[in-house]
N, C-alpha and C positions, 0 to 999 in steps of 0.2 A: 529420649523419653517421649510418649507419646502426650498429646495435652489432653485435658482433662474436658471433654465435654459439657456445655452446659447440662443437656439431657442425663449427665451423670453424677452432678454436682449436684441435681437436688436430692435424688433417693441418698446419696454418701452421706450430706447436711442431717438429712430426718434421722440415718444411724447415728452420728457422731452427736443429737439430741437428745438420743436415747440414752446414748454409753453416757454422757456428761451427767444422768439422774444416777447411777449405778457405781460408774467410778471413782474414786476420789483420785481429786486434780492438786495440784502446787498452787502457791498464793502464787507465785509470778503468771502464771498460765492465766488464772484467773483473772489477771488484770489484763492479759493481751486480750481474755474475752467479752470481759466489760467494756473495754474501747472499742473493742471491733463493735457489740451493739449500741454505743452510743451513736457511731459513725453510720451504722448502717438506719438509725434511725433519722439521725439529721440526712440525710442521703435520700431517705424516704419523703420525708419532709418537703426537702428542697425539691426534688421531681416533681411532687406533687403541685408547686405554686408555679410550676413552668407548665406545665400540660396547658392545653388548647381543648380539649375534653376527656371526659371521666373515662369513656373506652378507651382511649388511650394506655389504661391504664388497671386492662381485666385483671390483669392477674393479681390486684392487690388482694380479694376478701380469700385467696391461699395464701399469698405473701403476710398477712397480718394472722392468721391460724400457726403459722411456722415460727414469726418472730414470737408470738405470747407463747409458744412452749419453747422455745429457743431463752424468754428470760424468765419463766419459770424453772427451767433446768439448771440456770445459773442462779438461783436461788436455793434450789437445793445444792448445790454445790458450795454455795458461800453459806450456807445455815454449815452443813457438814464440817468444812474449817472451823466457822467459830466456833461450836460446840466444843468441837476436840482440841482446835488448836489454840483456840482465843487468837488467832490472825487468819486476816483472810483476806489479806495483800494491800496492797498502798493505795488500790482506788477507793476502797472501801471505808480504809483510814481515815484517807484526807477528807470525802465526805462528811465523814462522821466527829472529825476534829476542824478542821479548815471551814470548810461551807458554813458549819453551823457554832463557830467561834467555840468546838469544846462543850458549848451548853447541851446537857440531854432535853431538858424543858424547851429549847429555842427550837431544835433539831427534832421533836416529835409534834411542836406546832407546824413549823414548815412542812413534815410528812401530810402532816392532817392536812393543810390547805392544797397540797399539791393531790392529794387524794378528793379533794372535794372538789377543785376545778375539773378533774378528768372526769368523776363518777357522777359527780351531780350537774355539771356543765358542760362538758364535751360529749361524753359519753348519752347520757339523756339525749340531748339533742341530735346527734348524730342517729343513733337510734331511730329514734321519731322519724327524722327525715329519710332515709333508709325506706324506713316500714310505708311511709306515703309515698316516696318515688316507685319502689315495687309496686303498690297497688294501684295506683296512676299509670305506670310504665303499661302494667297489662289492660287495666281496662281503655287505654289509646288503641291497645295493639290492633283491632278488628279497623277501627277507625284509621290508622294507617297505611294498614293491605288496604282500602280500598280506594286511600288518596294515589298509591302506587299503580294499581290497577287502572286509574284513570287518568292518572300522567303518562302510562305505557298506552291505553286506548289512544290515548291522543293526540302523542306523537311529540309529548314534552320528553320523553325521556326512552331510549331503548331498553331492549331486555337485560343486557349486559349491566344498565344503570338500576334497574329494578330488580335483579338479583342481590345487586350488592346492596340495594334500599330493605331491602327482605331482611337477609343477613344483619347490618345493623338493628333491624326493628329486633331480630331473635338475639341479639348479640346484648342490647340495654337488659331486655326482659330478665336475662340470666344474669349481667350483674347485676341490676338491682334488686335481685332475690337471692342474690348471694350476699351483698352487702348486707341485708335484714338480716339474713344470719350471723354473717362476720360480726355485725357491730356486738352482737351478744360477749364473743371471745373477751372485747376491750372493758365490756361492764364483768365479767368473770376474773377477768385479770385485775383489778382494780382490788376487788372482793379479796380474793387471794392472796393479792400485796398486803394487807391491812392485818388478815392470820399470821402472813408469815410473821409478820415483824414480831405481831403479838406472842405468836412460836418460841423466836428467836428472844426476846424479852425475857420471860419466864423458864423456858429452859436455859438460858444463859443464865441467869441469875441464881437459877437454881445447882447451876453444875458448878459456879463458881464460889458458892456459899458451902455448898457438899463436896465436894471432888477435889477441890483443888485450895481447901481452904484459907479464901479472901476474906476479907473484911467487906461489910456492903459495899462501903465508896470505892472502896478496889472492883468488885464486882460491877458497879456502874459504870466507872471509867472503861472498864474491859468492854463488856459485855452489850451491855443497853447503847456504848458510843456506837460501836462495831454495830448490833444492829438495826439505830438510827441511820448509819451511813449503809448499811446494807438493804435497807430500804428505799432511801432517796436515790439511790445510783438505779437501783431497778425503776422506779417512777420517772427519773429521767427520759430515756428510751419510749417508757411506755405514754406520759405525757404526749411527745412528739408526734405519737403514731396516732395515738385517738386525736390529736391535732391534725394530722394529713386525713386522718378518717372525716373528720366532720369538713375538712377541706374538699374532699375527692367528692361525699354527695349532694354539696351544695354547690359544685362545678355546674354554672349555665356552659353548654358548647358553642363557641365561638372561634373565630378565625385567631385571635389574642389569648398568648396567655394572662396568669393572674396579674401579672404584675401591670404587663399593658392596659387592662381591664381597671384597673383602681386608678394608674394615671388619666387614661379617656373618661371615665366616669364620674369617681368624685375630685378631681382635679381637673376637670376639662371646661368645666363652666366658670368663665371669668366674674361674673355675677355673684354667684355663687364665696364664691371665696374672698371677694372684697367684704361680703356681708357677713362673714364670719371673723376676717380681722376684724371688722369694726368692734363685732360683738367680742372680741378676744380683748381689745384695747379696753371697751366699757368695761370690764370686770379689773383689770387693773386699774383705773380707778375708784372704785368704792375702796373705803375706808378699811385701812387693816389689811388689805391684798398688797401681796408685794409685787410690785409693778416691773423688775425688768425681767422675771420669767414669761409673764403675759403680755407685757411689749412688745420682747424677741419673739414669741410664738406669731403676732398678732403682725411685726413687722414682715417675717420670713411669709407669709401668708398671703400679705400685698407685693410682697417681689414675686411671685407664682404668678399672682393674676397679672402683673402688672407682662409680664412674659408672654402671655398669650393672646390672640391677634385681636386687635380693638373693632367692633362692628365699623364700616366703612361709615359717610356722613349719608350718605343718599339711602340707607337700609334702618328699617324703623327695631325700636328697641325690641319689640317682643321678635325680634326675628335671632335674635342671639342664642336660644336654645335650641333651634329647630336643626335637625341633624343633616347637613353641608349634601348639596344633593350633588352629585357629581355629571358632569354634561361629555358626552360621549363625543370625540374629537371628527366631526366632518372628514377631517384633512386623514386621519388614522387607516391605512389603508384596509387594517384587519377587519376594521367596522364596516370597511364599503364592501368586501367581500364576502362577509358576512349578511349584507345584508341582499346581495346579488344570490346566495343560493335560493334554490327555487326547490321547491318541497316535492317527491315523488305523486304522493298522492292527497289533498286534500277535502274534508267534507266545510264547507261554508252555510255559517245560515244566517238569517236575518235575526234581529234582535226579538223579536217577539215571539220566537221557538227554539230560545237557548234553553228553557221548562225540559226538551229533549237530553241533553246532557246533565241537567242538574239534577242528580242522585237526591238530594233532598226534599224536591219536590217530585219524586218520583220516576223520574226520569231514566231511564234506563240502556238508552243508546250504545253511549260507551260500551257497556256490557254486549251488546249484540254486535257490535263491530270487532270488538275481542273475539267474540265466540266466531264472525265470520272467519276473520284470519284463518284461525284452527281449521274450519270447514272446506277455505280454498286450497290453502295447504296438503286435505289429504285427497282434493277434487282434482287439480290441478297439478300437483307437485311444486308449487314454488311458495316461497315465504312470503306474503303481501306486505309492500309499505305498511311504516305505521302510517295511519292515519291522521294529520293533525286537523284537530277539531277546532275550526275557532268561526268570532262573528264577524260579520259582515255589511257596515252602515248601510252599501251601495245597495242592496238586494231589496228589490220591493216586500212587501210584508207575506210573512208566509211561505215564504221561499228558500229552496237550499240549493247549493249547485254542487258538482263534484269535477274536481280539478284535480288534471292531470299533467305536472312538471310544468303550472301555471296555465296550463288552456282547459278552458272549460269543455268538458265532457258528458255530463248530463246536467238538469236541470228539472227542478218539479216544487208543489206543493207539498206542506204538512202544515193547512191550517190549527191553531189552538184550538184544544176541547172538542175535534171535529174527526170521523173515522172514514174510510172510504169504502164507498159501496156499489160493487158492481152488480147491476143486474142482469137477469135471465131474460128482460122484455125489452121493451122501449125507456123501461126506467120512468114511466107516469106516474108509480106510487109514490118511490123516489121523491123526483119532485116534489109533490105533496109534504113532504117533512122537511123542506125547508132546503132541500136539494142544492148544492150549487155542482152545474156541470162540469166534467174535467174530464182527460184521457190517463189513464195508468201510464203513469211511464213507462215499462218495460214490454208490456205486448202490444201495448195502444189500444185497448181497450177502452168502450165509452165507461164512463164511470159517475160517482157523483160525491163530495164532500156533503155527508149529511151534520148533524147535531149527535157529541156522542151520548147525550140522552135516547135517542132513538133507533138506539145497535138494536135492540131485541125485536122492535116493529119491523125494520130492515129486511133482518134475518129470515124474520118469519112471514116475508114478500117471497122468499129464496135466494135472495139476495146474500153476494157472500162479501161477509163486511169484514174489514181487514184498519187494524191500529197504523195511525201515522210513523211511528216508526216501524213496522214492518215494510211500510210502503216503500220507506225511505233506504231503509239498507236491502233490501230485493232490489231496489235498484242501481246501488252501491254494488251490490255482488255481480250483478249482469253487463256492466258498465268497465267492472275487474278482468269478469271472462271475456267482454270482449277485447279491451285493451292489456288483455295480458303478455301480447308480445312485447310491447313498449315499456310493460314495465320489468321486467325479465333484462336485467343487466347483465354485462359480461362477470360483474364480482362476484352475481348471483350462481353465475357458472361455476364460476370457480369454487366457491365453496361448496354447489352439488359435488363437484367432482371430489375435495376433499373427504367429505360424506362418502362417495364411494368406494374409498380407500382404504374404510375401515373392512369394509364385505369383500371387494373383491380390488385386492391393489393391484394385480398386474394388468387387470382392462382398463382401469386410472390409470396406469400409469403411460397405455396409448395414447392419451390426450394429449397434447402439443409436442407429439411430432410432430415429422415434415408430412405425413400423410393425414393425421389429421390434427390441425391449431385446434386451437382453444374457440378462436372467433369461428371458424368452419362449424365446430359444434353449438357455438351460439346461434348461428343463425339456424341449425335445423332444428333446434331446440324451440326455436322463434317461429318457426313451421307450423311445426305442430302444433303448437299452441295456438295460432291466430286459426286452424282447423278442431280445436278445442278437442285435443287429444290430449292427455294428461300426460305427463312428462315423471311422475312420483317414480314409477318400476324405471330407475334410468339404467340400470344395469345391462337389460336386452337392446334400450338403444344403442347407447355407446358400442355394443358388442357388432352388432348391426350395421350401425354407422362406419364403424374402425373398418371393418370386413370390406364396405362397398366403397370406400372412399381411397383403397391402394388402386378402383381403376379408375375414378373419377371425382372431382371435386364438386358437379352442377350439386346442387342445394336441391332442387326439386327430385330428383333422381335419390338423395342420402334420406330427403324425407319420407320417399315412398320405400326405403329399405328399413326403416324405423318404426312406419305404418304397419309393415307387416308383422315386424316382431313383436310389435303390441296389439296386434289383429284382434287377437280376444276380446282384448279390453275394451276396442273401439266400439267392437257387435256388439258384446254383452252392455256396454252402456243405452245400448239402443231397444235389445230382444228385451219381449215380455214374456214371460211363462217359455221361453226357449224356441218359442218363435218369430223368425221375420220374412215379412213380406217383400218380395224382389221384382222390382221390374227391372229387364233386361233394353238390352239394342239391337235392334233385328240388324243381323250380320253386314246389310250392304250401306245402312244406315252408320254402322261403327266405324266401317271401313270410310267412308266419306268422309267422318267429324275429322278420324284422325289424320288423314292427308289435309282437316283444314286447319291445324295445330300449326301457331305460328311463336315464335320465341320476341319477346319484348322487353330488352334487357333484362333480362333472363328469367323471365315470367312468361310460361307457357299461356296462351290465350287463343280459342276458338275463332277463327276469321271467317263469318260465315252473315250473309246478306239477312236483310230484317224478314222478310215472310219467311227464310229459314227458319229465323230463330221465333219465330211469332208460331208456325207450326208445331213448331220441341215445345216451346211453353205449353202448349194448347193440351200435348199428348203428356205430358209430362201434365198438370194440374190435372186431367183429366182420371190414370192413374193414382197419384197422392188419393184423390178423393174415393178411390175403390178402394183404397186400402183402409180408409181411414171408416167409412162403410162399413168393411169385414172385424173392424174393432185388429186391426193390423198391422204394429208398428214396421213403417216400409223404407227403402233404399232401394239405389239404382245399381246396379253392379256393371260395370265393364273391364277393362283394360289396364293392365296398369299404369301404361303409358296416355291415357286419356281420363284417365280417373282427375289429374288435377286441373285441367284447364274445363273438363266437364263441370265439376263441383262451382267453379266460378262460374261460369253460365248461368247455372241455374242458381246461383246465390243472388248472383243480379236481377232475376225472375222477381225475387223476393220469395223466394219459397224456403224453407226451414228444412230441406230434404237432403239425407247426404248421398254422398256417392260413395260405393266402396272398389276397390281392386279384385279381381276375382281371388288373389292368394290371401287377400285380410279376412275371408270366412273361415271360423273353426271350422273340425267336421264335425262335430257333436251340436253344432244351430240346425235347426230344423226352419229349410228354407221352403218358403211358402210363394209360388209365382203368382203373380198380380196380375199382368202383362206385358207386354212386347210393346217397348214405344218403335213406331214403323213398322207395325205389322199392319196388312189390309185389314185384318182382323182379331175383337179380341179373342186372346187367349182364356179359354175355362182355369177356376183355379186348378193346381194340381201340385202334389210333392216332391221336392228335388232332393 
C-alpha cells in the first residue's frame, strides 16, 4: 500500500470536513474525533511554546482556518446526535456530567467564562496585536530593503545572504496579514460556539418536551447536560488554539525558545527574585493571610535565587543586571583565522566623511557603489568584490583610500560640504572662491576643492564641477579596471564557466582537460583583462582558446587568439560614428621591432636601445596628436606577433593608445590612415 502523502492529506482532511457537516456519524466515531481535536490542539499549543520564531511557523493562519471548520463540523455532528438521538457519546457525557459535577447552572457558568476568556481576552488581544504587527511589519518593509541594500553595498553580507534577507522580509509581511485575518476565524468561532449551544438548548428541550415526551427535568438532564458538555468539549480545543494564537503574535524572534526565554528573563535576575520572596513572605504576615501558602511560594523563590551565580566581591552591585559580555578566546584558533582573512576589495575613509555612507544624512555612496558593480559587470564581464565599507582612525581628515587584498591602491580627497572643480584655464577664478588645489585622481588633472555653496559661480567660470562622491567611486571604478586582473580568481572562473553551461555545454565542457585547465584559461582570462578587453561574450573565447591551445600552451599566443574572436568588440569600443583612425609601421621599421622581440619569462618585450625608443615615442606622440586634430579616435595596427610587446612600449611612453593586430579589424570599421610611423614622410589622410 502505498503511503499517504502529506501533499494529499490536506485536500482528503477539507473533504472528510465537509462529509462530517452532511453525514451522520456514530456516538463512538464521534468520540475518537473529539480526542483526535483535543490532541491536535494541545499539539498546537505545545509547538507553539517551543518555536524560536513565529515564521517558523507560517502555516498556522491555514492550520487555524481548517481546525475552526474542522470543530464546527463536529458540532454539527454532535447537535445532529443529540437532537435525534439524545446521545452523542461518552466525551460529551462526561463533560457534561463529570466536569461540571451534573450541575446545568455550574456547567453553563463555566461555558460562559471559558467563552469570555477566549472572546473577550485572548481573542481581542490577539486580534489587536495581529492588526499592529501587519501594519508595522509593512511600514518597516521599505526601511528594511534598504538596511539590506547597504549591508550587501558594504560587504556585511553577500547576495546569497540578502536574498534570503528579502525573503524573510516578504515571508513576515504575508504572515502578519494573514494572521490579521486568521485571528477573525477565532472571534467567529467563539460567536458560533455560544448559538450553537443556545441551538442545541432550545431545540433539545423542545424535541424532548414534544417528541419524545419527557418531563422538564428529564428534558434537562437529557438535553441541556448533553449540550453543556457539548459545548465545553468544543471550547476546549478552541480555548488552546486562540491560546497558541495570541502565543505565535506576541513571539519576539530569538535564538531561545519560550520556555528558555521566561527562565533567562523573569528568573535570571537574582535581585529580582530575592525582592519578590521578601514581598511574598510580607503578605503572609498581615493578619488573616494564611501564611504556609505564601511562605512555601516565597521560600521556593529564595531557593531560585539563591541558585544563580552571586556577583564576585571585586564587581559593584549595579553590575548585576548588565547582560554577561562575552570575551572572544585569543588562544581560539577560528578567531585567529578569522581575523587573518584579508578583504578582496575595500573603500576606507576617515571619520569626518562617514556623512558619504550615511543614507540618513543624505548620503548616497553605497547606492553608487551598488550601481557600479552592475556597470563593471556588463563592462568587463566579471562580478566585482563586494566592497566593504568601513572607517579609518589612521587616515588624515578628508581622506579615503581603496584597498586591494589589504594594500593600498589609490588614495584621494572628499572634503565635507566641498565639490571638485576643474577648470578650462589656470584656475584664478577658482581660486577666488576659496579654491583649495588638488589633482583628480584618475586622469591627474589640475583641479580644485571649492565650497559647495559656489557650484553655480563655478560652473558658470566653465568649470566642470563634479560631487564628492562622483569623485570618489570614478576613481573606485578606474582603480577596478585597472586592477582587475588581481581581482579575477580562479573560483571566479569557475563559475563563469558554470554560466556557460547553461548556453553552450559542450565548449564548458573543454575546460579542464588536458588541453586546456582551468588555470591555463585563468590566466588568459587575466590577459585580457589587464589589456581591458571584456571578458562578458566568454563563449567566443573559450571557443577560440580551446581551438589554439591543442598546438600550444604560451599565454600570450591564446590571448592573441581570444583578441581576435572578440576583435569587434575591442574596435567598436574605441570607433566613433564607425570610424578609426590607423597609424601603421613602415614595413622595414616592423621588420626590425620584431627581430628585437625578446621573451622574459614568458613576457614578450621590445629590446631595443634609448634613442630608438626616444624616436618611436617622438613619431608615435606625434601621430596620437593628428589624430586627435582630425577629431579621430586612433590606433596603431601591426602584426600579430608584435602587437603585444608593441602595446607595452608604448604603454610605458605613458600614452593611452592601443595597438591592434591586423586580423582584430572588422571589415565593416571604416579605417581612416593617419600616418606611417618611419616613413621620411607624412602620409595625406586617405581611406583603406
Amino acid at each position: 500500500m502505498r503511503r499517504l502523502r502529506p501533499s494529499n492529506a490536506v485536500p482528503l482532511t477539507l473533504v472528510a470536513i465537509v462529509l462530517l457537516m452532511i453525514v451522520p456519524i456514530s456516538p463512538r466515531f464521534l468520540d475518537l474525533l473529539l480526542a483526535a481535536n483535543i490532541t491536535l490542539a494541545i499539539l498546537i499549543l505545545v509547538g507553539t511554546i517551543f518555536l524560536r520564531d513565529s515564521l517558523d511557523f507560517a502555516i498556522f493562519p491555514s492550520l487555524l482556518l481548517i481546525t475552526t471548520m474542522a470543530r464546527l463540523a463536529l458540532n454539527v455532528s454532535s447537535t445532529r446526535l443529540i437532537l435525534l438521538e439524545g446521545d452523542a457519546g461518552k466525551v460529551i457525557a462526561t463533560f457534561g456530567s463529570y466536569v461540571v459535577g451534573g450541575s446545568v447552572v455550574v456547567g453553563l457558568v463555566v461555558f460562559l467564562i471559558l467563552i469570555v476568556i477566549q472572546f473577550v481576552v485572548i481573542t481581542n488581544g490577539s486580534t489587536r496585536v495581529a492588526e499592529v504587527g501587519a501594519r508595522f511589519t509593512l511600514d518597516a518593509m521599505p526601511g528594511k530593503q534598504m538596511a539590506i541594500d547597504a549591508d550587501l553595498a558594504s560587504g556585511l553580507i553577500d547576495e546569497a545572504q540578502a536574498r534570503e534577507a528579502r525573503k524573510r522580509i516578504a515571508a513576515e509581511a504575508d504572515f502578519y496579514g494573514a494572521m490579521d485575518g486568521a485571528s477573525k476565524f477565532v472571534k467567529g468561532d467563539a460567536i458560533a460556539s455560544v448559538i450553537i449551544v443556545a441551538i442545541n438548548l432550545i431545540g433539545g428541550l423542545a424535541i424532548g418536551l414534544s417528541s419524545r415526551g419527557m418531563t422538564f427535568s428529564e428534558a434537562v438532564d437529557t438535553y441541556v447536560l448533553l449540550s453543556v458538555g457539548d459545548g465545553l468539549v468544543s471550547q476546549l480545543p478552541a480555548l488552546l488554539i486562540s491560546l497558541s494564537t495570541g502565543l505565535l503574535v506576541t513571539r519576539v524572534g530569538t535564538e531561545n525558545d519560550m520556555g528558555e526565554q521566561i527562565g533567562l528573563q523573569l528568573f535570571g535576575s537574582r535581585r529580582a527574585l530575592v525582592y519578590a520572596a521578601a514581598g511574598v513572605a510580607g503578605l503572609g504576615l498581615l493578619p488573616g493571610f494564611p501564611k504556609i501558602p505564601f511562605f512555601a511560594v516565597a521560600a521556593a523563590l529564595y531557593a531560585v535565587a539563591s541558585r544563580l551565580d552571586r556577583p564576585s566581591g571585586g564587581e559593584a552591585e549595579a553590575d548585576d543586571d548588565e547582560t554577561p559580555r562575552l570575551a572572544v578566546d585569543p588562544e581560539d584558533p577560528e578567531a585567529i583565522i578569522g581575523e587573518m582573512r584579508v578583504e578582496p576589495l575595500e573603500l576606507r575613509l576617515s571619520y569626518d566623511i562617514l556623512d558619504l555612507i550615511d543614507t540618513a544624512a543624505g548620503g548616497d555612496l553605497l547606492d553608487r557603489v551598488r550601481a557600479l558593480r552592475h556597470q563593471i559587470a556588463l563592462e568587463l564581464g566579471i562580478v566585482m568584490p563586494l566592497v566593504r565599507t568601513r572607517d579609518d582612525a589612521t587616515l588624515p581628515p578628508a581622506t579615503y583610500t581603496i584597498v586591494l587584498r589589504g594594500t593600498e591602491i589609490g588614495r584621494g580627497m572628499a572634503p565635507r560640504d566641498q565639490v571638485l572643480a576643474l577648470p578650462i584655464d589656470d584656475g584664478a577664478e577658482l581660486r577666488g572662491l576659496g579654491g583649495i588645489e588638488t589633482v583628480e585622481p584618475v586622469f591627474g588633472l589640475p583641479a580644485f576643492w571649492i565650497p559647495e555653496s559656489a557650484r553655480a559661480t563655478a560652473a558658470a567660470t566653465g568649470a566642470t564641477v563634479v560631487d564628492r562622491a562622483s569623485v570618489l567611486v570614478t576613481h573606485l571604478a578606474e582603480a577596478v579596471r585597472t586592477n582587475a586582473p588581481a581581482l579575477l580568481s580562479r573560483q571566479d572562473v569557475q563559475r563563469l564557466v558554470e554560466g556557460l553551461r547553461y548556453d553552450e555545454p559542450v565548449l564548458a565542457a573543454e575546460v579542464g582537460t588536458e588541453y586546456l585547465p582551468l588555470g591555463l584559461l585563468h590566466e588568459v582570462l587575466r590577459g585580457l583583462l589587464r589589456e581591458r578587453v571584456s571578458i562578458r561574450d566568454l563563449g567566443p573565447i573559450v571557443e577560440a582558446v580551446a581551438l589554439k591551445a591543442r598546438e600550444t600552451h604560451d599565454v600570450e599566443a591564446l590571448v592573441a587568439a581570444a583578441r581576435v574572436a572578440v576583435g569587434r568588440w575591442i574596435v567598436t569600443a574605441i570607433v566613433e560614428d564607425g570610424k578609426l583612425g590607423v597609424i601603421t609601421l613602415e614595413p622595414a621599421l616592423e621588420a626590425g621591432l620584431h627581430e628585437a622581440i625578446r621573451d622574459a619569462d614568458g613576457t614578450k618585450l621590445l629590446a631595443i636601445d634609448a634613442a630608438r625608443l626616444a624616436s618611436l615615442q617622438q613619431e608615435v606622440e606625434r601621430w596620437a596628436t593628428e589624430a586627435a586634430r582630425r577629431g579621430l579616435p586612433a590606433a596603431i595596427v601591426c602584426g600579430s606577433a608584435l602587437r603585444a610587446p608593441l602595446q607595452r612600449t608604448v604603454g610605458s611612453m605613458g600614452l593611452d593608445l592601443p595597438v591592434l593586430a591586423y586580423p582584430e579589424l572588422p571589415p565593416d570599421i571604416e579605417l581612416v590612415a593617419i600616418g606611417v610611423i618611419g616613413a621620411t614622410d607624412a602620409h595625406e589622410p586617405s581611406h583603406v
